[in-house]
Structure formats: C-alpha cells, structure tokens
N, C-alpha and C positions, 0 to 999 in steps of 0.2 A: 538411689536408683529408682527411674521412676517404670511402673510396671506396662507393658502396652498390650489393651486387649487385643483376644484373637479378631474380635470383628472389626475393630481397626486397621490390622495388619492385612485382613481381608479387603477391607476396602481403598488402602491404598496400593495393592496391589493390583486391585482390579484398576484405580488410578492412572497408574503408569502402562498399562495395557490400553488402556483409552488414550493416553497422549500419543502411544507410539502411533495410533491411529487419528487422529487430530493432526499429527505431525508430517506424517506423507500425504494427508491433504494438502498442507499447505508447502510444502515441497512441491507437488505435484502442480499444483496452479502456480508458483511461484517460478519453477522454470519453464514451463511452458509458458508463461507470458516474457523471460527475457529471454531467451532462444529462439523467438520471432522476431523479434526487434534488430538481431545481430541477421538472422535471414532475409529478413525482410523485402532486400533490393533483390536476393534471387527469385523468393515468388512474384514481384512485379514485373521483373524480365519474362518470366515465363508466360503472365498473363498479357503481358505489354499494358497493364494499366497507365490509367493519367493518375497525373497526380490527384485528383479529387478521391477516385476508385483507391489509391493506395494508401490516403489517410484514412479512410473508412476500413480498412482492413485491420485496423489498430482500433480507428477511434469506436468504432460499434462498440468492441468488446468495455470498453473506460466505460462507454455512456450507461451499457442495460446493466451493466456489473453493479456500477455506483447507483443507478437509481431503482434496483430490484433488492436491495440490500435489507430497508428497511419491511417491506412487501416479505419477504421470504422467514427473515426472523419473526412476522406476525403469523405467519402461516404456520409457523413448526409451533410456537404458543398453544393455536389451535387446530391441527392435524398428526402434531408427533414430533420431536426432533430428533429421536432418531431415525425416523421414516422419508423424513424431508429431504437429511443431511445424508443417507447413504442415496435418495434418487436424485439428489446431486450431482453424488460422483457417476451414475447409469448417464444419467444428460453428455456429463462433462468425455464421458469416455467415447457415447456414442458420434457429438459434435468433432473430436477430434478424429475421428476413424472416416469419418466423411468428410472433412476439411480437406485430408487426402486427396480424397477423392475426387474434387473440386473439377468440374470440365469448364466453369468460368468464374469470374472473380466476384462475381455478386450473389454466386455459388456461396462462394468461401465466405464470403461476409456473411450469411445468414447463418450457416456454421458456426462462425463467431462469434454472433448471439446467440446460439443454442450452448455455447462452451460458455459463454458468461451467464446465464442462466443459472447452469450447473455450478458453475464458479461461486456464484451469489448463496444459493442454496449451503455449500459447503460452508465460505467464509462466516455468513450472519450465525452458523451456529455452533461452530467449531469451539470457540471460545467460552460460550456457551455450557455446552457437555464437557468442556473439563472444568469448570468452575462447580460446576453439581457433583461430578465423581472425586473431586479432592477435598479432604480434610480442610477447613480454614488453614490449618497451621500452615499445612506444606501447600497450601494453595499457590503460594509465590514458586518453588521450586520447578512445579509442573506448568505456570504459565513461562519462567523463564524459558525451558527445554523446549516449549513449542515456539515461544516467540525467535527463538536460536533458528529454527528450522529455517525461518525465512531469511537468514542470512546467508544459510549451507543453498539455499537457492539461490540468492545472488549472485553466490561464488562459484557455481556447476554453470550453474545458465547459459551468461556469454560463451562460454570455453565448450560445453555439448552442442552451443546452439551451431556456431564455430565449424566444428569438426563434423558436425551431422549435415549440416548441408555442402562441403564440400567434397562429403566422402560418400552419400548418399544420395542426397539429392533434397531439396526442399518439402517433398512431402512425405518425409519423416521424421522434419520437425512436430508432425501435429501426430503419425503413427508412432511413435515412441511415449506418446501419451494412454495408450491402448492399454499394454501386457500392465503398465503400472496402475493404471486408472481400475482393473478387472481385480491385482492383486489388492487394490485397498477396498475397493465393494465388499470383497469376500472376505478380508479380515475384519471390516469394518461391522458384515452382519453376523460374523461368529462372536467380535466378540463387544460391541453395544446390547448394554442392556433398556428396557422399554424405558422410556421416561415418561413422568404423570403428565396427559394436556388439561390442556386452559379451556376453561370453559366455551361452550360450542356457539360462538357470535357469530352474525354477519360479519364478512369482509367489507370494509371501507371502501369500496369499487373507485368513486366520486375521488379520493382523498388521493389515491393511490397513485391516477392516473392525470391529476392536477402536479403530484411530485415527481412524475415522471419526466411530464414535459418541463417541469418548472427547473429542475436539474440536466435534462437535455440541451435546451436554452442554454444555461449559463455556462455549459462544461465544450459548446459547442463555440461560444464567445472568448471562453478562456484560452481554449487550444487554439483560435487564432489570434490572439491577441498581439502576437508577435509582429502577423503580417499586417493587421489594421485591417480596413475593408469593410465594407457591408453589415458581412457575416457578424461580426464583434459589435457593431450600432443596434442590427435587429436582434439577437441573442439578447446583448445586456438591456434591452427597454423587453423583449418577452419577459426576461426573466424577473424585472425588477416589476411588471404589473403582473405575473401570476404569484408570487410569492406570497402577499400581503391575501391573496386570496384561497393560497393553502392556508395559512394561517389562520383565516376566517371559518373556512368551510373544517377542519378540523378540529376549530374550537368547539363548532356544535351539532360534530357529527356524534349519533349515537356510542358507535365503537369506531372511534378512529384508527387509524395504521400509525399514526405519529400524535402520541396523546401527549398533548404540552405538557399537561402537568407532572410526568415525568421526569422533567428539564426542569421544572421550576426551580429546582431547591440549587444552594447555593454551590455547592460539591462540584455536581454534575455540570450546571454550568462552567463553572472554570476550570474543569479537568478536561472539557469536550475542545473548550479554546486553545487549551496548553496545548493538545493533542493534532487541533489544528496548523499550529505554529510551529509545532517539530517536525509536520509533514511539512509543509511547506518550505522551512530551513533546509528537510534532510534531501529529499526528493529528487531535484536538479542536480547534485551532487554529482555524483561519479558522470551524470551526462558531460556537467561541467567540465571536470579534470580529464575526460576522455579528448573534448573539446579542444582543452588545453596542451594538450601534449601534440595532436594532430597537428592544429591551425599556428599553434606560435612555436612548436618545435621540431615539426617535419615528423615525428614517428608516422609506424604504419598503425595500422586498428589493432594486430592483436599486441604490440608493444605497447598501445593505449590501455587496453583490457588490463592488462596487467598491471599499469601504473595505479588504477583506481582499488585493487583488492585491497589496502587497509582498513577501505569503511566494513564490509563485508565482516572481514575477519576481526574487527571492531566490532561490529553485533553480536558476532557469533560468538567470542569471549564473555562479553557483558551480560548478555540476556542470564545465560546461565547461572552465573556469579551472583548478578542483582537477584536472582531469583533464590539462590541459596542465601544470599544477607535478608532476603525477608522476611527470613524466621527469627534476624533480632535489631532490622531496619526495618519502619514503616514505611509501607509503597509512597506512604506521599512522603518523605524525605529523597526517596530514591528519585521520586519524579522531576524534582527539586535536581539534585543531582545532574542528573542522568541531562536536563535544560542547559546547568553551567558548562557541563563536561561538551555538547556539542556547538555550546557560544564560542567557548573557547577553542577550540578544532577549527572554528570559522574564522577567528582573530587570527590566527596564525597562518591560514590560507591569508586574509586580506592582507597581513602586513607582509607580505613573502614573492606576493605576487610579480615575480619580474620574469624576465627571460630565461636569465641564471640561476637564479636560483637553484642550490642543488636538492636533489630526489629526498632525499633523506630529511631533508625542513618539510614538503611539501607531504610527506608520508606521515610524521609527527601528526601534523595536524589533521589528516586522512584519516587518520588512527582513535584520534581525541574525539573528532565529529562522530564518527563510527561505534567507539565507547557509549558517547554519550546519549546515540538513538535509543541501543541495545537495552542502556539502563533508565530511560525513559518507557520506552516502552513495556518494560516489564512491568513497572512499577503506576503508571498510569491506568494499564490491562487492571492489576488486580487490584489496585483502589475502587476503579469502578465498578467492576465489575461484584466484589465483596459487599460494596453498600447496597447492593439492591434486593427488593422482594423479588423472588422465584418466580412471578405468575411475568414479568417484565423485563425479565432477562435478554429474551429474543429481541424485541422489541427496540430497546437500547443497546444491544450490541451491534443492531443494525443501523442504527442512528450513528453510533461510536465512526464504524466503520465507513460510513457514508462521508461522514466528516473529513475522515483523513482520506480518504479518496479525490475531495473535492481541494482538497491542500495538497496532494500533488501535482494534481493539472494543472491546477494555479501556479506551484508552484516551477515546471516547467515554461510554461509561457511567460510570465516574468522572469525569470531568471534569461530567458534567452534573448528579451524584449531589451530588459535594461542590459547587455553585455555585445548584441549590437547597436546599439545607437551610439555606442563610443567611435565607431567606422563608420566609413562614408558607404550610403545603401551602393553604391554600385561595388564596394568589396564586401558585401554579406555575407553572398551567394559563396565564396570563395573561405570564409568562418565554416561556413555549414559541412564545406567539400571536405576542409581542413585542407587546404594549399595556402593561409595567405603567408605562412613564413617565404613560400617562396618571391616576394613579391618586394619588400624593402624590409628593411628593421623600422624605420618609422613607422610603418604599419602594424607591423608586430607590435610596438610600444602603445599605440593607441590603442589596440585589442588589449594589451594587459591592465592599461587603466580602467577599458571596461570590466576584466576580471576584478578587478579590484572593486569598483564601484559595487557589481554584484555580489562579491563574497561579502562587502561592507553591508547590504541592504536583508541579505540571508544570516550575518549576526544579529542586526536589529531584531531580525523576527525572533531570532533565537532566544536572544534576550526579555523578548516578550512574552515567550513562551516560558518563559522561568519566572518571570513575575505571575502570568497565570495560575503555573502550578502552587504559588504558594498559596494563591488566595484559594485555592482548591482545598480547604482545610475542614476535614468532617469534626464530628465531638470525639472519634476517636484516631485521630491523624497521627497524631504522636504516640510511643508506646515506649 
C-alpha cells in the first residue's frame, strides 16, 4: 500500500475546488453561446434586423473570441492568471446584463464583443490553472471532468435556450447569464489561489493586431463560403497576404504574442493538426443531423434537438472515462483513439445515410462520433498541455484554442457548402427552412447524397486526424 502525503492530499483537494470552478466557466460560455443560436430568430424579429445585422450578432462573438485568445493567454503570463481569468468572468457577466438591455441591434453586437472578450479571457486560461493545480498523475482525471462540462452545455443549451425565450422572452437568454456569471466571480475569487507571472515584457501591440485582422479576414471568408461572393474572394486574398507577414514580423519581434518557436518541435506540431481535424470532423455535426431530420424528414426543431443528443451525451461519458484511464493509458494513445472512435461514428453516418433508415443506426453512430470527440479531447488537452514549460502555458493554450476554433467555422461552411451543391440552388433556400421533404422524394434523395458525400469528406478529415495524432509522439508517449 502505497502511503500518500498530507500535502498531496492537500493539494488535490484544492485540485478539484479549482475545476469545479474552471468547470462553470465553461458551462457558463458554453450555454450561453448555444442558447442564442436556438433564440436567435426571436431577437432578429424584435430588432427587425437584415440579414447582414443578424449574422453579426453571432459572427462578432466567433471573430474577437478566436482572435483574442492568443492576446489574452500572453497577458495573464504577464499580468496574473488568476486576475485575468476571474475579470473575465466581471466582462462576460457585465456584457450579458447589457445585451438585455439592448435598445438596438448594433447595441447588442458590441455586447457581444464585450461577452467574447470575457469569453476569451476565461477560455485561454481555464485549462491553464487546472493543469498547475493538479498532480501530473491525476492531471488526466481533472482535465477529463472539465472537458465533460462542455458537453453537459451542449445538452442544457438548446433545451434552456428553447424554453427561456418562449417563456420569457429573448432577453433572458443573455440575463440568465447574470446570477451565474456573479456566483462563479465569487467562488472563483474565494477560492483561486495567486499564481507566479511571467516576467514584466512589452506587449507585441504590432503582432497582436496583424493576427487579429489576419484571422478576421479568413473566419470572415470561411463563414461565407457557402454563399460564394465578394466577401470569400477578398477575405481569402486579405488573409493569405497578411499571414506570411504575421509570420515575418513575429519572427523578429522582441516578445512576440505567438513565439514560433514554441510550435517548432515535433509534438506540438501534430497534436495542434490532430486537434484541428477533430474540430473540423466534430463541429458541423449535430448542425448536420438537426438539418437532416427537418429538411429530409419533416420533423419540427425541438424533435430535431432531440434526435442529435447522442453526440453530447457521447462527450459527456468519454471525457470522464478517458480521463480516469489516464492514470494507466497515455493521453497520446487516447488521442489516437478517441480519432478512430469519431472516424468510425462518421462511417456509419455515410453508409446509412437514406431516408429510412431507422433512428437507432443513425444514433449508433451519433453516439461513436460523440465518444470519440470526448476521448480525443481529453487526451490531446493533457498531452499538450503536460509537455510544456510553465512560463508558456498561456501562450499555447491560446494558440491550442484558436486552432480549434478556426476548424469549426471551417468546419461549418464546408460541411454546408458541400451538402448543398448536391440540390439545385433554387431548392437551398428550402434545406436551410427544412421544408424540402415537402416538395418530391427525388429531391429528398438528392439532399441525402449530399449527406452522404458530406459525412464521406468529415471522415476523411477524421481520418486524418488519426494519422496526425500518431505522428504526435513525444519521448514519453507511451507508458
């Protein structure tokens, strides 16, 4: 029997008091971002927005979230992180109390970016501060538990978002953000203890605000890539001539915000690609099969809602599990894993894909993709995060997270891109409503070759993501 000191059991106890607080963080931004998306159409009614105004009401929050990420994790290096990471949550709580408030819609959108702000501030460091306050051993245990949380958001989100604005009204989707946002401040500053900063640099002002726009550009390209246009020609030529010029002017800036040589080594490179690839795979997903159930089988939204909970509940099993096997599985085995487990999930979407098909094939594989995120992400989280020196943490978790942020949007606009062009553009419009079941089966049948094709092109990635993760192999990868 092996003995375990008292300051050990002290400091995992103080462990698990930080995740529960790490963990209604991301609760916290996690349903608050899918409980607007389910609202969505009632604040644009209210404001009478255009379409332009109504994408920006979402796409603000994607663009200052994903390109303050890295900026925020260099800031808490050197300012504090736990000073950073609870005025965060002060941002995130005060943006949403005013979002309310909103007497016009450009109102709310700057709102939006005051809540992604906050948003950014939490995310870049959350991961962070539980990797300092846990034990290596149990480190995997405690990034499982919080990586869980964002699937227990998944699974509240639609369903509060749902019920709060029918029953209440739209601006309570952003005030129901308030009493929660005040209880995590307050537990958050009982019970974080100080952590050491990083030596007192200049901020990379030049670097910051080159990756700002350079990732505005391309996320602004991506989200329309569906529709084609302008917008997607001049986005992807911004993006592709300021890129090569982050990359220049970081190379030889004093204290950069994105120090390449962080990324150099082999590890991190293909653990940042795997990570990319399973966003990318996972992302469009339940949009997908919400998609699918509307347009090729008449349901209504919340009978769609419901069909998609296996991915959800597929994370929220795995994260935990994988997190408890890697006290005698190495996260890069799991990462490995956790790639096949959501290839496979997507095999079985593509080969299934019909009209008929019954629920229960289509929920298997719901459930497999779901699995497979869950134990991907745990195991990628604390690979990387385990190999790194302390003063670099922020830094790269902010990169980590930028990453998979920019494999979502991509990986929505793609998945939507290729799954209509299998329809003729004059029945799109009519995919998007979810009405084309009404309209023939031959049309139905061509929408489901689309699914097909798209679940086909979301395994490759998947796929690829599993070769990434192997080559993702440190000197101590295996154990």
């Amino acid at each position: 029997m092996v003995a375990v000191s008292p300051d050990y059991t002290s400091r995992l106890r103080y462990a698990w008091r930080v995740c529960s607080v790490t963990s209604l963080g991301l609760v916290l931004i996690g349903i608050a971002g899918s409980t607007l998306n389910v609202a969505l159409p009632a604040v644009v009614r209210h404001f009478h927005a255009t379409p332009f105004e109504s994408g920006w009401i979402l796409l603000s929050f994607l663009l200052v979230n994903t390109a303050s990420l890295v900026f925020f994790g260099r800031i808490a290096d050197l300012l504090g992180r736990r000073e950073v990471y609870l005025a965060g949550f002060a941002l995130f709580t005060v943006g949403s109390l005013l979002a309310g408030l909103a007497p016009g819609v450009w109102f709310l959108v700057a709102m939006r970016v005051l809540q992604a702000i906050g948003s950014a501030m939490i995310l870049a460091n959350g991961t962070v501060i539980i990797t300092a306050a846990f034990p290596p051993d149990r480190l995997s245990q405690g990034m499982g538990v919080y990586i869980g949380t964002l699937s227990i958001a998944q699974l509240a989100g639609p369903t509060v978002g749902g019920l709060i604005a029918e029953a209440a009204g739209w601006q309570w989707i952003f005030w129901v953000n308030v009493p929660a946002g005040v209880i995590a401040l307050v537990w958050g500053a009982l019970t974080l203890r100080g952590m050491p900063r990083g030596p007192r640099e200049p901020v990379d002002a030049l670097g910051n605000l080159l990756i700002f726009a350079t990732l505005t550009a391309l996320l602004l390209a991506l989200s329309e890539i569906g529709n084609g246009g302008p917008v997607v020609v001049v986005g992807a030529v911004v993006a592709a001539v300021l890129a090569p010029l982050v990359l220049l002017v970081e190379r030889w800036a004093a204290h950069p915000v994105l120090d390449l040589r962080l990324f150099g080594g082999r590890m991190l490179a293909w653990a940042n690609l795997a990570s990319f690839c399973n966003a990318l795979a996972r992302a469009a997903l339940i949009l997908l099969v919400a998609l699918h159930f509307q347009a090729a089988r008449g349901v209504d939204a919340f009978t769609a809602g419901l069909t998609v909970l296996p991915v959800p509940v597929g994370m929220a099993l795995a994260s935990p599990v994988a997190g408890a096997l890697g006290r005698r599985v190495s996260p890069y085995a799991l990462s490995i894993g956790g790639s096949l487990f959501s290839a496979a999930g997507l095999a079985v979407l593509m080969a299934t894909a019909r009209p008929g098909t019954p629920y229960w094939i289509i929920g298997v594989g719901l459930f497999l993709a779901g699995c497979g995120s869950g134990t991907f992400l745990t195991g990628n989280t604390t690979q990387v995060m385990s190999a790194l020196p302390a003063g670099s943490l922020g830094v790269v978790n902010g990169f980590r997270l930028m990453v998979m942020n920019v494999g979502i949007v991509l990986s929505v606009g793609l998945s939507l891109s290729v799954l209509t062009s299998a329809v003729a553009p004059s029945l799109r419009a009519q995919v998007y409503a979810g009405t084309l079941s009404r309209l023939s089966p031959v049309a139905v049948e061509q929408l489901m070759a689309g699914f097909r094709l798209t679940y086909g092109v979301l395994f490759g990635v998947a796929l690829a993501g599993a070769v990434f993760a192997a080559l993702a192999r440190g000197p101590r990868a295996l154990r």
